[in-house]
Backbone as a printed PyTorch tensor [residue, N CA C, xyz], in Angstrom:
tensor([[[  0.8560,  -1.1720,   0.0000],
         [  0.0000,   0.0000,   0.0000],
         [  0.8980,   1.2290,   0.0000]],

        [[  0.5730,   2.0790,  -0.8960],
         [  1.7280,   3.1940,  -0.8310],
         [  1.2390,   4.2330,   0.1350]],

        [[  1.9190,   5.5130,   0.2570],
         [  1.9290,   5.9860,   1.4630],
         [  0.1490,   6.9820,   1.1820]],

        [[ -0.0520,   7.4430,   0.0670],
         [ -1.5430,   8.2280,  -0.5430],
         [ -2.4320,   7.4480,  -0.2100]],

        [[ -2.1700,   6.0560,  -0.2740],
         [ -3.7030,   5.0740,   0.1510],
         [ -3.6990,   5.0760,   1.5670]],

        [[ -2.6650,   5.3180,   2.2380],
         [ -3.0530,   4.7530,   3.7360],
         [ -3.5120,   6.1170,   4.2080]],

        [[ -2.9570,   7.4440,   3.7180],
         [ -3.5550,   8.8840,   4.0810],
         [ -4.9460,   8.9510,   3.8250]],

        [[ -5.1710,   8.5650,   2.6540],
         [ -6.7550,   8.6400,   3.0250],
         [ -7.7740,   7.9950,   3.4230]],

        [[ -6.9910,   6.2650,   3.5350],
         [ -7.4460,   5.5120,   4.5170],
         [ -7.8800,   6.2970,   5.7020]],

        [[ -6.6400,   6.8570,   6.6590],
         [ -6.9910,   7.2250,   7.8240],
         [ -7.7370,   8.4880,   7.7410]],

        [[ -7.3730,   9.0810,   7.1110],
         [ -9.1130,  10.1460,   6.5160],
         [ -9.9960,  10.3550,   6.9250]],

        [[-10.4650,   9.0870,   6.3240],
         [-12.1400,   8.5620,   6.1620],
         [-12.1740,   8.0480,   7.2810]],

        [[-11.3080,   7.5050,   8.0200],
         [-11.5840,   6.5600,   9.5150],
         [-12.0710,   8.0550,  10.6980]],

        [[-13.2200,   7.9650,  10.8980],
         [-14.0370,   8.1550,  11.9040],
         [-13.7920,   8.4800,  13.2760]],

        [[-13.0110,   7.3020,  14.0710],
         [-13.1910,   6.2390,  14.9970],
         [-11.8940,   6.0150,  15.2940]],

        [[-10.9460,   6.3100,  16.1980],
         [ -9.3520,   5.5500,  16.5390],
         [ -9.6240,   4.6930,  16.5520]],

        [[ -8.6880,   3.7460,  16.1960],
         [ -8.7240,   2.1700,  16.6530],
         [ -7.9790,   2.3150,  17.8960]],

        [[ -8.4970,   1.1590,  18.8460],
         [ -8.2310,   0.9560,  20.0260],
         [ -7.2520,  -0.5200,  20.0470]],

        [[ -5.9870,  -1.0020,  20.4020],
         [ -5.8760,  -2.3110,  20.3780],
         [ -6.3290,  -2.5700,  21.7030]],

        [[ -6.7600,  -4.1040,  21.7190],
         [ -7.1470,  -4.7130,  22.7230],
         [ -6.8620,  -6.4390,  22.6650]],

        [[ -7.3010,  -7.1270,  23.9340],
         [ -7.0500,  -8.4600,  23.6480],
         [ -8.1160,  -8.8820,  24.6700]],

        [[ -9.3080,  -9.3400,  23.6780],
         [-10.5950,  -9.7680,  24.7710],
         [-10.7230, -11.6370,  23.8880]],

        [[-11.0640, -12.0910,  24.5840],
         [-11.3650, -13.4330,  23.8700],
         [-12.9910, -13.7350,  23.7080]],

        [[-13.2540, -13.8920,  22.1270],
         [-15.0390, -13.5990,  22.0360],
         [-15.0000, -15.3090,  21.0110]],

        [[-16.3650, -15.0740,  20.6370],
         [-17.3130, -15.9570,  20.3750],
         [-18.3370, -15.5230,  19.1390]],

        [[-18.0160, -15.5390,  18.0080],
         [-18.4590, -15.1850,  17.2220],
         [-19.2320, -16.3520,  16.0130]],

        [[-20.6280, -15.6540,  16.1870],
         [-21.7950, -16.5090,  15.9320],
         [-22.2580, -16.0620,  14.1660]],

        [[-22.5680, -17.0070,  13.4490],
         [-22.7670, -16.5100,  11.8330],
         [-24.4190, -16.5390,  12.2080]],

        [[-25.4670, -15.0470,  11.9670],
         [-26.8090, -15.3100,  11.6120],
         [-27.0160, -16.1630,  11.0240]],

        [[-28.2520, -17.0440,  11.4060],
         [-28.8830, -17.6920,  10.3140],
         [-28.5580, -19.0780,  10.2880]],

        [[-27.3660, -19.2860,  10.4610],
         [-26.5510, -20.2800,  10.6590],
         [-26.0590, -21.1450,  12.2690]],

        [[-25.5540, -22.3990,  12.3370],
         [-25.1700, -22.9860,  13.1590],
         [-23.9410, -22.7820,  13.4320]],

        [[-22.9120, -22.2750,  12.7470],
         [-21.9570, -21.8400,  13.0300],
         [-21.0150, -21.1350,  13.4710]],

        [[-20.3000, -21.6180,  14.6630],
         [-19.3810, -20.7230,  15.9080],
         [-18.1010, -20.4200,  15.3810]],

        [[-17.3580, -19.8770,  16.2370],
         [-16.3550, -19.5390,  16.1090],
         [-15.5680, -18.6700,  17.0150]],

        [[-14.9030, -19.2250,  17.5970],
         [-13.9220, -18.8160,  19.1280],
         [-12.0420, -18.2390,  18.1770]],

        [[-12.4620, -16.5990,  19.1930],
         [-11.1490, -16.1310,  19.0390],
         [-10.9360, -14.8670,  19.7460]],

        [[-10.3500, -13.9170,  19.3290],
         [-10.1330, -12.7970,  20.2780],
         [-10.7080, -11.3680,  19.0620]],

        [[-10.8100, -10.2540,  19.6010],
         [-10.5740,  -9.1060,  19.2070],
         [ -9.3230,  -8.1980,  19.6750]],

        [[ -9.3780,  -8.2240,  18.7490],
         [ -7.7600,  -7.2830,  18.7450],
         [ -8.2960,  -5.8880,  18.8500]],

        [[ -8.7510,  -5.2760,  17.9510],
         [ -9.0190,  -3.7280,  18.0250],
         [-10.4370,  -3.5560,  17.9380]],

        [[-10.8170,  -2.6860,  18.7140],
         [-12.4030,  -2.0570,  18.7710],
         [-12.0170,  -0.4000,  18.5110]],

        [[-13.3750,   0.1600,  18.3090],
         [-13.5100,   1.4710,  17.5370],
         [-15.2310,   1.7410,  17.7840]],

        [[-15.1560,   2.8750,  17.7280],
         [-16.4490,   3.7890,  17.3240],
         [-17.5210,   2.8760,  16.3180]],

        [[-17.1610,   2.4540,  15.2590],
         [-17.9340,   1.9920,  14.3540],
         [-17.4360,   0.5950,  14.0730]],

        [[-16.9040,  -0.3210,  15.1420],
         [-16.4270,  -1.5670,  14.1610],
         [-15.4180,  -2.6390,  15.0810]],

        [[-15.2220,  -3.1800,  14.7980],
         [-13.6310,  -4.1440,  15.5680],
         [-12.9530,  -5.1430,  14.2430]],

        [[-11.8570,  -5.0170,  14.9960],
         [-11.2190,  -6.6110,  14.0220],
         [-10.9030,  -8.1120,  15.4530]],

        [[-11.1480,  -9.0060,  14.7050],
         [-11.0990, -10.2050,  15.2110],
         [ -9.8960, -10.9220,  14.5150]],

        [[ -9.7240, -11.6540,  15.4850],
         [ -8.3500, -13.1300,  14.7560],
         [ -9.3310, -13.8440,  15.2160]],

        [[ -9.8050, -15.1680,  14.1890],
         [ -9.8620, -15.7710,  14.5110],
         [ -9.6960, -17.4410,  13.6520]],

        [[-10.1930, -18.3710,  13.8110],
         [ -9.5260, -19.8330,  13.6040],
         [ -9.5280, -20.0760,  12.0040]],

        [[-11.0240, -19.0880,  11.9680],
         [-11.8130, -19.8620,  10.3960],
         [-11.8550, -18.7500,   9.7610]],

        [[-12.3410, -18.5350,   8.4010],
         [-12.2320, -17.2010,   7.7040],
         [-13.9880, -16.8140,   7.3420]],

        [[-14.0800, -15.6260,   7.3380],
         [-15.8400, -15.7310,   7.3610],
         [-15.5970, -14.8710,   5.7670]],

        [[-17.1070, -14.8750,   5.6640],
         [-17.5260, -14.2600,   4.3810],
         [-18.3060, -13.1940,   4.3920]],

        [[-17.5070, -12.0030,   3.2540],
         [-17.5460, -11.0310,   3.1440],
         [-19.2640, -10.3470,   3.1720]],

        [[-19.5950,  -9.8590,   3.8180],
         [-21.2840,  -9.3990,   3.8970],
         [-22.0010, -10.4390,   5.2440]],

        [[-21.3170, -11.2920,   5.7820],
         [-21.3330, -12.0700,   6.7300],
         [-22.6560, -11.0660,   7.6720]],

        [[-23.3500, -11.3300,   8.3750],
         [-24.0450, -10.8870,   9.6020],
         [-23.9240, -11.6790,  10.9610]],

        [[-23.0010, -11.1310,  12.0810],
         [-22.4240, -12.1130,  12.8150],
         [-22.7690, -11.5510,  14.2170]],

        [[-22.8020, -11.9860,  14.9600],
         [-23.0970, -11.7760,  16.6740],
         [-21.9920, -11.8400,  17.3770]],

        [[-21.2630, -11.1420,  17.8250],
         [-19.7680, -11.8060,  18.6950],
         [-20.0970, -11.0540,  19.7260]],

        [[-19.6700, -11.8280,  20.6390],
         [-19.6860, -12.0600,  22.1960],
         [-18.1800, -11.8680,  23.1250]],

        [[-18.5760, -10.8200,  23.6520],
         [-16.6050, -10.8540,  24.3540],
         [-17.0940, -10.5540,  25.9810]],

        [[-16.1680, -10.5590,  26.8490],
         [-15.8890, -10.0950,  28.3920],
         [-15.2850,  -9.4250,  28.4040]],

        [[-15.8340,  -8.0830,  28.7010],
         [-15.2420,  -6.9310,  29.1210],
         [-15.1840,  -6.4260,  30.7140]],

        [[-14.0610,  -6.7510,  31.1500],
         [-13.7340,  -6.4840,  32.8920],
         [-15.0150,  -7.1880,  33.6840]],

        [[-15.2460,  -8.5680,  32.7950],
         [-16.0640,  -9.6840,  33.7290],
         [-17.6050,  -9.2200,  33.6040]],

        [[-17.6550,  -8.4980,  32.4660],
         [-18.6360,  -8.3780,  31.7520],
         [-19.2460,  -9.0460,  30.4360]],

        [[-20.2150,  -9.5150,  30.0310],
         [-20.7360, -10.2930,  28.9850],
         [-21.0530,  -9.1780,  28.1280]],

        [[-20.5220,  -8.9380,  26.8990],
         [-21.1760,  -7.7980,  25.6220],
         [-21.6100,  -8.6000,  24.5590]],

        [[-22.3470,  -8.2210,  23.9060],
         [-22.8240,  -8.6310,  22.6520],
         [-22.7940,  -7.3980,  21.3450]],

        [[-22.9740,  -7.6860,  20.8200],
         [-22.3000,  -6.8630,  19.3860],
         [-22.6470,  -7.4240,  18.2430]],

        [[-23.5490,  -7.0590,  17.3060],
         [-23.7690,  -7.5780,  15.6700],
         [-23.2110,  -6.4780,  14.7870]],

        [[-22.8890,  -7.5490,  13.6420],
         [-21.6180,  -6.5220,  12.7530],
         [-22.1260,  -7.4780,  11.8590]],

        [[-21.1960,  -6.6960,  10.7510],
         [-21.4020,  -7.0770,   9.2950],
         [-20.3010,  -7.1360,   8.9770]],

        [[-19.2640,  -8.8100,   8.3420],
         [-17.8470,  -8.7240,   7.6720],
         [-17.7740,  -7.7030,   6.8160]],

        [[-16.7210,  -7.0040,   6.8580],
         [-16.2080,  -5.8410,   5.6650],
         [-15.0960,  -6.9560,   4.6080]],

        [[-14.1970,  -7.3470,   5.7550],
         [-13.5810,  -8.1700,   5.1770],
         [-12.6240,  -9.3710,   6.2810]],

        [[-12.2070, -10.7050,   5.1060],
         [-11.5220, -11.9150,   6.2030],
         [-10.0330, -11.9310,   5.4520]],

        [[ -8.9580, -12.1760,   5.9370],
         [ -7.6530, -12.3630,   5.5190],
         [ -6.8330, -13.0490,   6.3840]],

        [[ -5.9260, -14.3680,   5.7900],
         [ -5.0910, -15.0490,   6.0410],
         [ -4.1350, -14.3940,   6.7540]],

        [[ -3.5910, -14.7560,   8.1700],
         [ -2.3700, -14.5980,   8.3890],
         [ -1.2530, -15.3670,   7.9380]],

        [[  0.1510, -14.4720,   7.3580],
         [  0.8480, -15.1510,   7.0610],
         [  1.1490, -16.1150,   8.0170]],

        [[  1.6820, -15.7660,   9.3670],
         [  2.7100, -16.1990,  10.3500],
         [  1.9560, -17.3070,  11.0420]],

        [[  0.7940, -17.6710,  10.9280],
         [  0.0930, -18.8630,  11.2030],
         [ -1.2940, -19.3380,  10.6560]],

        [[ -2.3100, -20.3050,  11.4330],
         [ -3.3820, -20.4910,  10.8030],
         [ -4.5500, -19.7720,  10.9140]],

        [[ -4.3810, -18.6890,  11.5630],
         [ -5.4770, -17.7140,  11.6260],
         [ -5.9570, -16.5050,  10.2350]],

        [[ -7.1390, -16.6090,  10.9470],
         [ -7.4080, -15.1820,   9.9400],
         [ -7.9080, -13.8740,  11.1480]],

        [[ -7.6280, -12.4670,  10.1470],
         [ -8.2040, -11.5430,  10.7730],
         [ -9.4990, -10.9650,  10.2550]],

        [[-10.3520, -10.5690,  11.1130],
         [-11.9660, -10.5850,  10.2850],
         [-12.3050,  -8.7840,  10.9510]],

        [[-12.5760,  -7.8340,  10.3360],
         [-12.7850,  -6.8550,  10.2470],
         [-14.0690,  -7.0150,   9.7760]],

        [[-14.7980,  -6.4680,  10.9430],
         [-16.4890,  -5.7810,  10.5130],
         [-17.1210,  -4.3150,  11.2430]],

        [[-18.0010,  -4.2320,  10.7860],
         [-18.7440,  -3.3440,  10.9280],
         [-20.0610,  -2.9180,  11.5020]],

        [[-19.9720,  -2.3360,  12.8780],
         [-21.2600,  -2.9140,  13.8880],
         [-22.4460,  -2.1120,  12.9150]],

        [[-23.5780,  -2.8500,  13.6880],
         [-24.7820,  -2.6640,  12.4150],
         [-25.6760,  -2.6650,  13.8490]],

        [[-25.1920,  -2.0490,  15.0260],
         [-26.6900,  -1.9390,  15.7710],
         [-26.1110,  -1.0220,  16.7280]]])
């Protein structure tokens, strides 16, 4: 990414990203399917997740984290899922929708 895309990347970003390390539970609408991992960064409008499996893009998902021994819930919409190189995870960036 050259240095013009990431300027107006951060631009348009809203919202600091916050890093964090909560361990959640992220549920696909509609579907039977779980998925256990962490959030890394939360924000104003959104978080990114690592987690095991890779979801799909437009996804509508429920994730579940503990915050200071608190239960949150949160529905988002995948923006997008990507492979980590350095192991078998992916990182899943969405977009809260409530």
């Amino acid at each position: 990414m050259n240095q013009n895309t990431a300027d107006s990347q951060s631009d348009r970003r809203v919202y600091p990203r916050i890093g964090v390390d909560y361990p959640a539970t992220l549920r696909v609408h509609d579907t039977a399917a779980v998925n256990n991992g962490r959030v890394v960064e939360l924000s104003g409008s959104g978080s990114r997740l690592c987690l095991t499996q890779a979801q799909q893009k437009g996804a509508q998902i429920c994730v579940t984290m503990e915050l200071a021994g608190e239960r949150v819930l949160a529905t988002a919409e995948v923006i997008w899922s990507r492979a980590q190189d350095h192991d078998s995870s992916f990182d899943v960036a969405c977009q809260s929708i409530d």
